[in-house]
Gaussian input, Z-matrix of N, CA and C with variables (Angstrom, degrees):
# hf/3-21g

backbone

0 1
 N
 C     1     B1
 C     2     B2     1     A1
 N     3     B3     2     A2     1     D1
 C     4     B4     3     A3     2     D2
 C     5     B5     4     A4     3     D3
 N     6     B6     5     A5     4     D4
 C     7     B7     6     A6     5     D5
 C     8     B8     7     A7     6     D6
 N     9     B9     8     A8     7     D7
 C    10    B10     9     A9     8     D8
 C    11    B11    10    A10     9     D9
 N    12    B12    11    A11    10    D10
 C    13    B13    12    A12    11    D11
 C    14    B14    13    A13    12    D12
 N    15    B15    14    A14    13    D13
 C    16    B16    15    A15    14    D14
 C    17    B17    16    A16    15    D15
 N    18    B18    17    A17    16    D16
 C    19    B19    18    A18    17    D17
 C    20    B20    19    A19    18    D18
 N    21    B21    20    A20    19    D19
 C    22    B22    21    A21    20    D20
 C    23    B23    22    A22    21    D21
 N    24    B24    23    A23    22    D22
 C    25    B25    24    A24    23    D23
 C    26    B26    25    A25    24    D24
 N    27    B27    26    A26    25    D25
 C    28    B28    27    A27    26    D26
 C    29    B29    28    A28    27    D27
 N    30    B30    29    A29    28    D28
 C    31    B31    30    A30    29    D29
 C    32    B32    31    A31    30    D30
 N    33    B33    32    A32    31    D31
 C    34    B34    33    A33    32    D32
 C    35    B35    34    A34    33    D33
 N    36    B36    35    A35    34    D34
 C    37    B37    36    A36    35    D35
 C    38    B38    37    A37    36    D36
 N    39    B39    38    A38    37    D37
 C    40    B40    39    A39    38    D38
 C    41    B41    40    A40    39    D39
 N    42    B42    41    A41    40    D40
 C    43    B43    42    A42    41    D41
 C    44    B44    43    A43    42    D42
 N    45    B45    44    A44    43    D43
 C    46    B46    45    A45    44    D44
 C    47    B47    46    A46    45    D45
 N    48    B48    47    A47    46    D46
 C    49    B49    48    A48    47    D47
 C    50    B50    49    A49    48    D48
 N    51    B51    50    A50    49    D49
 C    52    B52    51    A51    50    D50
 C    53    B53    52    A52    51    D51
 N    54    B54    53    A53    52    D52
 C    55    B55    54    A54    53    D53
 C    56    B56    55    A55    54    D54
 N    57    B57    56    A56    55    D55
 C    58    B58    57    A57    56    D56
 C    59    B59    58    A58    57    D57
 N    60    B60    59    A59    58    D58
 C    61    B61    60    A60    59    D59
 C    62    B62    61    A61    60    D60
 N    63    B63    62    A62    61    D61
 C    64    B64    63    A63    62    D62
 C    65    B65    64    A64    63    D63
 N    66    B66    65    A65    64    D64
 C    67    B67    66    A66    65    D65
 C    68    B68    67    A67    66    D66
 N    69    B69    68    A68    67    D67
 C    70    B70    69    A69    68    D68
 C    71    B71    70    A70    69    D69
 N    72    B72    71    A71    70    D70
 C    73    B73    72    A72    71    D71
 C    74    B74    73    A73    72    D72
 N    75    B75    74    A74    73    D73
 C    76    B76    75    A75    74    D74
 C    77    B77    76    A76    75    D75
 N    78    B78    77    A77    76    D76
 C    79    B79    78    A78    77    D77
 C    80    B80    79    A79    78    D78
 N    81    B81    80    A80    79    D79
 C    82    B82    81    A81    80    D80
 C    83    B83    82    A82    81    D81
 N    84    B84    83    A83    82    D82
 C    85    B85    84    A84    83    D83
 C    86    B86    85    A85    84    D84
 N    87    B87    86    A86    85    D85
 C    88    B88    87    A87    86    D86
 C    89    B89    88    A88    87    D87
 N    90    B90    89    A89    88    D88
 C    91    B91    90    A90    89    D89
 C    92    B92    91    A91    90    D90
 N    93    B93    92    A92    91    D91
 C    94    B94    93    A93    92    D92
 C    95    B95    94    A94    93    D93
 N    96    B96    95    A95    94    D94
 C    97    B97    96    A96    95    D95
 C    98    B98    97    A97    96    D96
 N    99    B99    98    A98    97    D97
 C   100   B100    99    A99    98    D98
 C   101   B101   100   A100    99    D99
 N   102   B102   101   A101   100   D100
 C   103   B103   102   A102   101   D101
 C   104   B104   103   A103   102   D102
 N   105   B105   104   A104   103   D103
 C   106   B106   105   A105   104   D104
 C   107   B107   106   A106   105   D105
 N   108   B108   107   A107   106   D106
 C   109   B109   108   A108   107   D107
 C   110   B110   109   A109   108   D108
 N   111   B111   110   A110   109   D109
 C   112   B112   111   A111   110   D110
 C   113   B113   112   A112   111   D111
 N   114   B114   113   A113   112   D112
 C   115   B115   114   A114   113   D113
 C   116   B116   115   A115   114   D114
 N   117   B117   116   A116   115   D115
 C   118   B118   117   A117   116   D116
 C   119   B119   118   A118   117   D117
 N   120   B120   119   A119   118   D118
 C   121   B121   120   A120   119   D119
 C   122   B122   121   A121   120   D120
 N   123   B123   122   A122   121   D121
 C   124   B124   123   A123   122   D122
 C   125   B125   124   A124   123   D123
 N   126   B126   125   A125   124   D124
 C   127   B127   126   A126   125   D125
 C   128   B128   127   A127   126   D126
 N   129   B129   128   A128   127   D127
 C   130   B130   129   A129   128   D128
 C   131   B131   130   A130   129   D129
 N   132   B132   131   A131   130   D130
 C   133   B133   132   A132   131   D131
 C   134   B134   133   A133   132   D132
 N   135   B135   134   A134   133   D133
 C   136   B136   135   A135   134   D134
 C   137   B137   136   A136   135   D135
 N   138   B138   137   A137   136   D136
 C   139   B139   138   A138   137   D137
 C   140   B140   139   A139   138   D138
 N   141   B141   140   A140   139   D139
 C   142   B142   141   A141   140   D140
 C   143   B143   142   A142   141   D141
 N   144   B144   143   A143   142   D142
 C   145   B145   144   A144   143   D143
 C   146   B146   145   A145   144   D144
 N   147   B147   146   A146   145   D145
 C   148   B148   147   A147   146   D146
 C   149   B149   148   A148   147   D147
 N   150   B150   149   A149   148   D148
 C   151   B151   150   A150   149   D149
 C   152   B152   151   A151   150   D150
 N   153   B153   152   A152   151   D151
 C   154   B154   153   A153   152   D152
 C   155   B155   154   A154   153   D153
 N   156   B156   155   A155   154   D154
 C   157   B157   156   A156   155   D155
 C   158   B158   157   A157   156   D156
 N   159   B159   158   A158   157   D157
 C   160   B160   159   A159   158   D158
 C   161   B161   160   A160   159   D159
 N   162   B162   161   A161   160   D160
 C   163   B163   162   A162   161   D161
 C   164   B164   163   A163   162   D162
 N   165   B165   164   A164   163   D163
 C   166   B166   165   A165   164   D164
 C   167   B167   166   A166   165   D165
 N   168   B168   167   A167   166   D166
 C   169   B169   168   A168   167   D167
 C   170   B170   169   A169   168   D168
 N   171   B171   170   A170   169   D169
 C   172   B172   171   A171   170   D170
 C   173   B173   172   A172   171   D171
 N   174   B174   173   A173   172   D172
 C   175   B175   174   A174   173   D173
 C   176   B176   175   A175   174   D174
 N   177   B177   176   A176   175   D175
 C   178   B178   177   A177   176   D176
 C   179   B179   178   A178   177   D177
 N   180   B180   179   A179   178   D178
 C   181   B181   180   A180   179   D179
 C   182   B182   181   A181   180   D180
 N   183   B183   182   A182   181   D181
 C   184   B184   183   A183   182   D182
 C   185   B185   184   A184   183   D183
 N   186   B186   185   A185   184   D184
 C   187   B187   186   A186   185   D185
 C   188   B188   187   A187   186   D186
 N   189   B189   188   A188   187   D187
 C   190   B190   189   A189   188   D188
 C   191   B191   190   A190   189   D189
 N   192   B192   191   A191   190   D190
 C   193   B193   192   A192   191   D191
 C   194   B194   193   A193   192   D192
 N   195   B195   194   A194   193   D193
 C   196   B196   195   A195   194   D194
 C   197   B197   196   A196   195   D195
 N   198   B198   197   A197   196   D196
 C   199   B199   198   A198   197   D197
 C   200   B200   199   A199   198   D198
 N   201   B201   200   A200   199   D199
 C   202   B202   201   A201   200   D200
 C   203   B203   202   A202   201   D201
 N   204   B204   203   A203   202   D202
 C   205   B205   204   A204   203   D203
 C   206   B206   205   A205   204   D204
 N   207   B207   206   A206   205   D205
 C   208   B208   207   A207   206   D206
 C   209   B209   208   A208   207   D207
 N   210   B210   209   A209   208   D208
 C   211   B211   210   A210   209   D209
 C   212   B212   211   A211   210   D210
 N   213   B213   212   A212   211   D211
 C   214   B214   213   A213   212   D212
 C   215   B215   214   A214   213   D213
 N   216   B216   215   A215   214   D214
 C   217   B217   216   A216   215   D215
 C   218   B218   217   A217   216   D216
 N   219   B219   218   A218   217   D217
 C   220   B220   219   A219   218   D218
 C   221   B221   220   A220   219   D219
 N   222   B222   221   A221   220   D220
 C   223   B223   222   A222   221   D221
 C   224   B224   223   A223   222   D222
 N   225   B225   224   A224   223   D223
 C   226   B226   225   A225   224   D224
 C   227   B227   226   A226   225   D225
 N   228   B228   227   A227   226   D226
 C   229   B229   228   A228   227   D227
 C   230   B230   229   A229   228   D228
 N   231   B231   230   A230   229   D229
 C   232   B232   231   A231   230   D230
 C   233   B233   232   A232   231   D231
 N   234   B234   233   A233   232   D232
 C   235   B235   234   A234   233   D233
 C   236   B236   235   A235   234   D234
 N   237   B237   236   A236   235   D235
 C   238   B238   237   A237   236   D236
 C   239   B239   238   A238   237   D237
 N   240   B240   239   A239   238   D238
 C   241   B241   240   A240   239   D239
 C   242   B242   241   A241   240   D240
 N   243   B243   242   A242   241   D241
 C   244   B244   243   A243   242   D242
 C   245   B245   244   A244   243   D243
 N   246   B246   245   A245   244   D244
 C   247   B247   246   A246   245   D245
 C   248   B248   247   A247   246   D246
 N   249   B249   248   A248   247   D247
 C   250   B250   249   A249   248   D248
 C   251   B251   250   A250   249   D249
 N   252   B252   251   A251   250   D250
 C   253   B253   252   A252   251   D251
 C   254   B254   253   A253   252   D252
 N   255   B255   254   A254   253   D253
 C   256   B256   255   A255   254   D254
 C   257   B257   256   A256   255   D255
 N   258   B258   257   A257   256   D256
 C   259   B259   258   A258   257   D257
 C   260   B260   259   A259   258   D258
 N   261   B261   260   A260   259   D259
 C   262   B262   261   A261   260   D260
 C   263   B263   262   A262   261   D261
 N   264   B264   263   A263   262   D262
 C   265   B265   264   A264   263   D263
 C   266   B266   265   A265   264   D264
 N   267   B267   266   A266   265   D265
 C   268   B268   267   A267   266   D266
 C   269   B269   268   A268   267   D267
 N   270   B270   269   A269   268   D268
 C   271   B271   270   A270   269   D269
 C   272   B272   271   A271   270   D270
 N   273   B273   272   A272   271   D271
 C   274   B274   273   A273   272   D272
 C   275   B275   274   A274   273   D273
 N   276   B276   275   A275   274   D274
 C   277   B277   276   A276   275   D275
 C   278   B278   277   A277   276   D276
 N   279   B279   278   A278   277   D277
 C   280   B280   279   A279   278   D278
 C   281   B281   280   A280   279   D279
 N   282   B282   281   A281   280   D280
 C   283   B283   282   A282   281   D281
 C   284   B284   283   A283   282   D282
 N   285   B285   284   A284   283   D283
 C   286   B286   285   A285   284   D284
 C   287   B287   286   A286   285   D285
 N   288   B288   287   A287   286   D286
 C   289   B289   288   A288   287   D287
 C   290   B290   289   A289   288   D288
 N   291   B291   290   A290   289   D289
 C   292   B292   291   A291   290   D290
 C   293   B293   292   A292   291   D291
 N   294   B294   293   A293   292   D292
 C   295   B295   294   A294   293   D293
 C   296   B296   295   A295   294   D294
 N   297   B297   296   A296   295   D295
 C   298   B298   297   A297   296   D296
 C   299   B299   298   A298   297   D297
 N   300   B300   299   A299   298   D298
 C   301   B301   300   A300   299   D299
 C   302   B302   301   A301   300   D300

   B1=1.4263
   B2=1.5206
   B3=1.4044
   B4=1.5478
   B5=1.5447
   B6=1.1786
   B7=1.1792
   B8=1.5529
   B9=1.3484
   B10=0.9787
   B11=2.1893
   B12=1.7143
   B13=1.1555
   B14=1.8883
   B15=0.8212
   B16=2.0415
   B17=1.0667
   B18=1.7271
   B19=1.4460
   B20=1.3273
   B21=1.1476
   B22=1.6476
   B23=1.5086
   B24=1.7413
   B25=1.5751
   B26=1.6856
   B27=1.4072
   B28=1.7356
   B29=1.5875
   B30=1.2304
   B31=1.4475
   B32=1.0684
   B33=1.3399
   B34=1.5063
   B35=1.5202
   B36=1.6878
   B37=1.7422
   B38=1.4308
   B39=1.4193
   B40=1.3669
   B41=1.2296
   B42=1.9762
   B43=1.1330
   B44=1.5447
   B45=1.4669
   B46=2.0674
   B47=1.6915
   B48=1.5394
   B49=1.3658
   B50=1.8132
   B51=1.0964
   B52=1.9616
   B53=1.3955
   B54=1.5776
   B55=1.2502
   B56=1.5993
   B57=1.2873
   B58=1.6672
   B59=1.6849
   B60=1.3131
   B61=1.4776
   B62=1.0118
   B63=1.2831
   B64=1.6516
   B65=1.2937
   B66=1.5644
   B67=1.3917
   B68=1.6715
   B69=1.1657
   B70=1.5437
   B71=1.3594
   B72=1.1210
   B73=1.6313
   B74=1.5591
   B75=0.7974
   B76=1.2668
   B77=1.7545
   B78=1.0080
   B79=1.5618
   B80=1.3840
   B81=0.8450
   B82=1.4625
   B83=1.6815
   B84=1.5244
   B85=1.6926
   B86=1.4008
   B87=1.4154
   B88=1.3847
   B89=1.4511
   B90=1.2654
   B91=1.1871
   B92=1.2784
   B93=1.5410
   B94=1.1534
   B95=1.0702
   B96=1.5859
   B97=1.4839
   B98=1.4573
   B99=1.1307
   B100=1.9488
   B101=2.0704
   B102=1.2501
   B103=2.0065
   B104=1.7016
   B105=1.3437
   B106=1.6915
   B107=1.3530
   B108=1.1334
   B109=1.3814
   B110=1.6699
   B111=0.8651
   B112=1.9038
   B113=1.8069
   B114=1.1033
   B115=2.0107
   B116=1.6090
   B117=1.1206
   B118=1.6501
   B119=1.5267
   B120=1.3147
   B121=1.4574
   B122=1.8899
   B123=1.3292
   B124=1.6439
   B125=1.3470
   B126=1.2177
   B127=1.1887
   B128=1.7476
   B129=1.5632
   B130=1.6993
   B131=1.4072
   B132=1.5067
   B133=1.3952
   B134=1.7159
   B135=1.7286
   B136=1.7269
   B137=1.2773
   B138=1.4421
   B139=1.4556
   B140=1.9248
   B141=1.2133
   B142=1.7999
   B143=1.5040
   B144=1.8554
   B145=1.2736
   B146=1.2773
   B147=1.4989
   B148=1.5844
   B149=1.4510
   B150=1.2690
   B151=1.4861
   B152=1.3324
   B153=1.4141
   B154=1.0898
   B155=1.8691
   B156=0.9524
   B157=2.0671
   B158=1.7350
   B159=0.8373
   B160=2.1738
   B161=1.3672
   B162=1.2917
   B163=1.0221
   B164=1.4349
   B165=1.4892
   B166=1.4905
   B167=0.9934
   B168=1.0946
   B169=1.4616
   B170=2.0969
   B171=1.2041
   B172=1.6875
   B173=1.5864
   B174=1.0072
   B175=1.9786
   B176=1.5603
   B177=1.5823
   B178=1.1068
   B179=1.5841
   B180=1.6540
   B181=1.5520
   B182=2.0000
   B183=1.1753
   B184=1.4930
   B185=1.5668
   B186=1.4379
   B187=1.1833
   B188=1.6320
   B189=1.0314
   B190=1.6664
   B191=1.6590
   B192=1.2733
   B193=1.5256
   B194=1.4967
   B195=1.4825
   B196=1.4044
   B197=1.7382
   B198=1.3236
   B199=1.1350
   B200=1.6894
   B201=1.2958
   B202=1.1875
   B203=2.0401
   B204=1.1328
   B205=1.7013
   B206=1.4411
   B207=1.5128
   B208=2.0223
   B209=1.8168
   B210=1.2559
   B211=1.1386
   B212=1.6480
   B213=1.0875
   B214=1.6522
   B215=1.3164
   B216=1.1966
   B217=1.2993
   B218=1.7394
   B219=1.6009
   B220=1.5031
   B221=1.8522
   B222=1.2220
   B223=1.7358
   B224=1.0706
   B225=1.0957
   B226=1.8559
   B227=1.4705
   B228=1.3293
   B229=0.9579
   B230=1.4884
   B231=1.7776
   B232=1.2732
   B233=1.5953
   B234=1.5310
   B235=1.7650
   B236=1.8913
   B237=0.7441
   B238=1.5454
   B239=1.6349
   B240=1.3742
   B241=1.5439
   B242=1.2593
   B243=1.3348
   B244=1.2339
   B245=1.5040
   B246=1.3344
   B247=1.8070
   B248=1.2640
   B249=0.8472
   B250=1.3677
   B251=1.7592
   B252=1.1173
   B253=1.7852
   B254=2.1329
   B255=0.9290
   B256=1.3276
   B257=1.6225
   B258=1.6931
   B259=1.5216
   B260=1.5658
   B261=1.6132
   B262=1.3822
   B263=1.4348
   B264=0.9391
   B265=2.1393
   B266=1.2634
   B267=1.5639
   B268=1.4115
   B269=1.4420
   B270=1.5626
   B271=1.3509
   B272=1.8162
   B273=1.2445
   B274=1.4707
   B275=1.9313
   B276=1.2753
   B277=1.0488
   B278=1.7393
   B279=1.3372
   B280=0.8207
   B281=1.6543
   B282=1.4844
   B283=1.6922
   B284=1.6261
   B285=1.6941
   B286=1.2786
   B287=1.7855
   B288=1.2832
   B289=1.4704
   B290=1.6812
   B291=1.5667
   B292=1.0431
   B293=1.5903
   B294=1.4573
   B295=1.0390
   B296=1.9006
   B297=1.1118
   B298=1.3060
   B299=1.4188
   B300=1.5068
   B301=1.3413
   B302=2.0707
   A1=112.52
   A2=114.75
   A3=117.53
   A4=79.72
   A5=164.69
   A6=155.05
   A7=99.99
   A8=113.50
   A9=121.61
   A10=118.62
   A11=89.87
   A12=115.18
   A13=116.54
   A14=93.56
   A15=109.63
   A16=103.00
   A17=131.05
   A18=115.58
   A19=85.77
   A20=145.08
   A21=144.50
   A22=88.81
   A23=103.13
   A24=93.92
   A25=104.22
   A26=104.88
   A27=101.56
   A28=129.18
   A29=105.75
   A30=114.86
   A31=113.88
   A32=159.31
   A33=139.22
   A34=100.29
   A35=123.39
   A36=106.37
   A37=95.53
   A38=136.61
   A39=106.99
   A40=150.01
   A41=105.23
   A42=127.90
   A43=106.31
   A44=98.15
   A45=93.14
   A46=85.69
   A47=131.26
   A48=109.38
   A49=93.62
   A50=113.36
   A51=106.93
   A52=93.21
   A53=107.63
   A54=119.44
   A55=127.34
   A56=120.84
   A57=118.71
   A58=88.43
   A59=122.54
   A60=118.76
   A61=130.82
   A62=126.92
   A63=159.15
   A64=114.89
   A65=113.80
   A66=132.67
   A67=104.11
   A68=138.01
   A69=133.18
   A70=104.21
   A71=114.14
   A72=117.79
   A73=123.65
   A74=118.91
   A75=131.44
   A76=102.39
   A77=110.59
   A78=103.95
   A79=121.23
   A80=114.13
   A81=123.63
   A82=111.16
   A83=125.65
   A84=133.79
   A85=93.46
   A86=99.89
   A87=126.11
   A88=103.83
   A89=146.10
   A90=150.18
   A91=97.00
   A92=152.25
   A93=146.49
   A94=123.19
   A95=109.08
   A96=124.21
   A97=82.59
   A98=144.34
   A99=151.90
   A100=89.88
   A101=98.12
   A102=92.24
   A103=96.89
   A104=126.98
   A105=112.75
   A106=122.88
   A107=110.52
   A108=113.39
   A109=105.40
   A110=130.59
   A111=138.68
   A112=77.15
   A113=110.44
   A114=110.40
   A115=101.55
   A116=119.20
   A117=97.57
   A118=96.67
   A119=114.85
   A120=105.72
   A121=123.48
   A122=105.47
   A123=120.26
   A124=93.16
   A125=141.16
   A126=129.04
   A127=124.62
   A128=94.18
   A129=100.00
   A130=80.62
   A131=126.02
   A132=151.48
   A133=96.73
   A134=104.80
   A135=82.64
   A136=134.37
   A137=112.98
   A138=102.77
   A139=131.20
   A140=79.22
   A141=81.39
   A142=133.49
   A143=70.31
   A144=121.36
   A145=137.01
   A146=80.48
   A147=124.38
   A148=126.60
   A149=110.80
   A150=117.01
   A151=113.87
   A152=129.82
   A153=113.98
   A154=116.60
   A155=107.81
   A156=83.07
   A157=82.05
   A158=117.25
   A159=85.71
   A160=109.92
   A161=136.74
   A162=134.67
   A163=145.86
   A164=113.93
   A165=98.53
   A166=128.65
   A167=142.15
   A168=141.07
   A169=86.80
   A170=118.21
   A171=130.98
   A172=98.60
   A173=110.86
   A174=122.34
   A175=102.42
   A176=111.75
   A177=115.86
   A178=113.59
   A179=98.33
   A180=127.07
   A181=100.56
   A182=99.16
   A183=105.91
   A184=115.59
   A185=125.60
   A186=154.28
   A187=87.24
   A188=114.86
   A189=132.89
   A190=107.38
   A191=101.98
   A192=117.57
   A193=87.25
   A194=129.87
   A195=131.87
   A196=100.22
   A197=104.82
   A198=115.31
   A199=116.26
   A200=110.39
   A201=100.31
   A202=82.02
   A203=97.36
   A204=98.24
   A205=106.87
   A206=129.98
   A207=117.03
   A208=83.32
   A209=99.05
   A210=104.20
   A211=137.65
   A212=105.44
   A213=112.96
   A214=101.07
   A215=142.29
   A216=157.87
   A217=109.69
   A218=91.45
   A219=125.13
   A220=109.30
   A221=87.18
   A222=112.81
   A223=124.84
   A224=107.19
   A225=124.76
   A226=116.96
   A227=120.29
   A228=125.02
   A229=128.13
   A230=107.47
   A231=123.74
   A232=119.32
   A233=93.86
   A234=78.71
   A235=107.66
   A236=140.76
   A237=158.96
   A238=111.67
   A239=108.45
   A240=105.66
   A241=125.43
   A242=128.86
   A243=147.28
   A244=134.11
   A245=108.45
   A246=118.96
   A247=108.98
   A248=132.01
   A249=149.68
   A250=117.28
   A251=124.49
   A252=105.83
   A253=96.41
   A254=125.95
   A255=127.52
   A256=116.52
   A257=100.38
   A258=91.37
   A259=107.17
   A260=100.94
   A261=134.49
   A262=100.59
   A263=109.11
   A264=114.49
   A265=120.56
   A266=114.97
   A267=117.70
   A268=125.16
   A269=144.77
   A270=137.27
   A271=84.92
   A272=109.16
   A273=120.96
   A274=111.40
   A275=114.95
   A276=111.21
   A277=122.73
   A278=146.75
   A279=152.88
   A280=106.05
   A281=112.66
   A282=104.57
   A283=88.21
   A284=109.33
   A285=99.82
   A286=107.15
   A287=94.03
   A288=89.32
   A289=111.16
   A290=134.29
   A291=135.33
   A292=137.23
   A293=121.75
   A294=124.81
   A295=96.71
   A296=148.12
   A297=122.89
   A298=146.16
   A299=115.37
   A300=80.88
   A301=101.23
   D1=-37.05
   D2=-166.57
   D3=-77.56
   D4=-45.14
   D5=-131.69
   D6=-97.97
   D7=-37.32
   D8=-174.36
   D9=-54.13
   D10=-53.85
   D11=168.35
   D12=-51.62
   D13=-45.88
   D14=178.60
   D15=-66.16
   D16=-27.39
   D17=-162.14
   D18=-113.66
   D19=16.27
   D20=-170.27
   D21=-107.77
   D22=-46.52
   D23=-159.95
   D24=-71.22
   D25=-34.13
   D26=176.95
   D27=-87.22
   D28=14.60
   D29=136.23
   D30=-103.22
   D31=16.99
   D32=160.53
   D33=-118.39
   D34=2.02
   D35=151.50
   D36=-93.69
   D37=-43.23
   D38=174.75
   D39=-39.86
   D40=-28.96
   D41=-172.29
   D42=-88.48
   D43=-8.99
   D44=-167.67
   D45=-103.81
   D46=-23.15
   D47=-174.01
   D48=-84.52
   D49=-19.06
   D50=178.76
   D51=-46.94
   D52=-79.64
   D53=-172.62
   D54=-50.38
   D55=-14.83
   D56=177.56
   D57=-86.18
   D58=-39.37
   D59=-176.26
   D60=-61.45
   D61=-22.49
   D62=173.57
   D63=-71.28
   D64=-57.10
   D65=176.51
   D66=-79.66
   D67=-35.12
   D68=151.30
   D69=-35.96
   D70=-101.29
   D71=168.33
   D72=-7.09
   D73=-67.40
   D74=-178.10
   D75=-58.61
   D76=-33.17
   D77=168.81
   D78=-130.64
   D79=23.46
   D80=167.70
   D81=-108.64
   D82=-46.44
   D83=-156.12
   D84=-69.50
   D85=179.96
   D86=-176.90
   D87=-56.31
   D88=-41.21
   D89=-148.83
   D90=-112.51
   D91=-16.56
   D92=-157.75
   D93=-55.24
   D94=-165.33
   D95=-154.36
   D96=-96.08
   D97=-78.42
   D98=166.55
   D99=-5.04
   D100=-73.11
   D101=-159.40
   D102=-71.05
   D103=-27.45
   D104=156.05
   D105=-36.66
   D106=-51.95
   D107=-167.93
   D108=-83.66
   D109=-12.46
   D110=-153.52
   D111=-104.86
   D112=-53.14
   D113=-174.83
   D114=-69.64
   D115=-36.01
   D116=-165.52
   D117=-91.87
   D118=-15.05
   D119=172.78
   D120=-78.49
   D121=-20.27
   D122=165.11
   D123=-81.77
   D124=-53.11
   D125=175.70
   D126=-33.22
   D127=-50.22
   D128=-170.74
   D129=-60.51
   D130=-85.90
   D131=-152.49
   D132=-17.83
   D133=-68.25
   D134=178.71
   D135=-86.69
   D136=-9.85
   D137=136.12
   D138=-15.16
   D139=-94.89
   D140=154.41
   D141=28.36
   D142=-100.70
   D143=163.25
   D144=1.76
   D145=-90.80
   D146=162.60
   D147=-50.67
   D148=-48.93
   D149=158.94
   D150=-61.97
   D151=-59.07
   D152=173.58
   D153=-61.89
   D154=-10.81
   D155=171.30
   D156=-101.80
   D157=-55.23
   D158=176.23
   D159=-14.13
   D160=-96.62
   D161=162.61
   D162=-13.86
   D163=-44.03
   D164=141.38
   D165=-81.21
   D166=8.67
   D167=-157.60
   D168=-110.80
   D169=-40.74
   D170=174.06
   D171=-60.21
   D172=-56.71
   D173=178.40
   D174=-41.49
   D175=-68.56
   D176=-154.03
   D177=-68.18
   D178=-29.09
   D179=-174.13
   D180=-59.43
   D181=-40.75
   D182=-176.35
   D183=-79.82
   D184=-25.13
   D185=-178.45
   D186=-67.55
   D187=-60.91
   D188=-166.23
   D189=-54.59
   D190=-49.89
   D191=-162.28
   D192=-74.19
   D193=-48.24
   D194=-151.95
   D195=-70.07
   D196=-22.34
   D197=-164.71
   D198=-98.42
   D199=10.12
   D200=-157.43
   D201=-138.86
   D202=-10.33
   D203=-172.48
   D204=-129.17
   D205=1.82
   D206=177.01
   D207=-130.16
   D208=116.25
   D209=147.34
   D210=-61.64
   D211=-9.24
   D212=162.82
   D213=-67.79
   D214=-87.63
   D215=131.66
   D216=52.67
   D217=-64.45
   D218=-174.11
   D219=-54.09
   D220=-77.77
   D221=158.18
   D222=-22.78
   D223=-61.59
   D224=172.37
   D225=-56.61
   D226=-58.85
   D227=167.02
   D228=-39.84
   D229=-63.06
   D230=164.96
   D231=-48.43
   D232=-41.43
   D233=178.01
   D234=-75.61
   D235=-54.41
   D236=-154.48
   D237=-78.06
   D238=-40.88
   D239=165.41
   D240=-96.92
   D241=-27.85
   D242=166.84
   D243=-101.85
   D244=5.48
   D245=-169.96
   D246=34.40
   D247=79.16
   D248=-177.73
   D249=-117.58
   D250=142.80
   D251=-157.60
   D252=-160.19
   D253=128.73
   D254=156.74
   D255=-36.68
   D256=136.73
   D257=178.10
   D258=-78.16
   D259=160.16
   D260=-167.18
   D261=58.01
   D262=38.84
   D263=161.38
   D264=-132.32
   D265=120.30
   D266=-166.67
   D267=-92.75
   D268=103.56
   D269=-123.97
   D270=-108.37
   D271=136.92
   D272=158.94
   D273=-80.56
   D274=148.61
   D275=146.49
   D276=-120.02
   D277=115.34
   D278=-152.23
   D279=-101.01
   D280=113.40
   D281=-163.69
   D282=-103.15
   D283=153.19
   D284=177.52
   D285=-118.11
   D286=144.21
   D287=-169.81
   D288=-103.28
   D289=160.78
   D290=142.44
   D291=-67.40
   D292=122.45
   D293=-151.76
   D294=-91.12
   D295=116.07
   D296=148.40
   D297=-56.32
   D298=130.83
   D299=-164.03
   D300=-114.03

């Protein structure tokens, strides 16, 4: 019986260092549970990303179209980024100043 007990107990530390060794592994190795989570979390991140430059890239795309099809659009631009003005029309520029107070 006492023998019995001794060989019970040294299979159930053998079986708990299998198992702590297994579960090490499993989150410790190259492939683990730690670099799973570090990848699906760069994963979300450029996800993201990606959606967000979708979106500007849709912004700018519409910017493009607006710009290429309303001649108001055109005008505006030309006058405001480039001072640009119709002949026999005389363009102000209006400087703004800081007041102290």
């Amino acid at each position: 019986m006492m023998q019995n007990k001794t060989k019970n107990k040294l299979i159930s530390a053998a079986l708990m260092i299998v198992v702590i060794l297994v579960i090490a592994f499993l989150v410790f190795n190259q492939y683990g549970i730690i670099k799973y989570i570090k990848t699906n979390n760069a994963i979300e991140k450029l996800d993201s990303e990606i959606l967000n430059t979708e979106k500007s890239i849709e912004t700018e795309q519409k910017e493009i179209d607006s710009l290429n099809n309303d001649d108001y659009k055109i005008e505006k631009v030309a006058r405001e980024k480039f001072r640009m003005h119709k002949p026999n029309e005389e363009s102000f520029i209006i400087e703004e100043t800081q007041v102290e107070k």
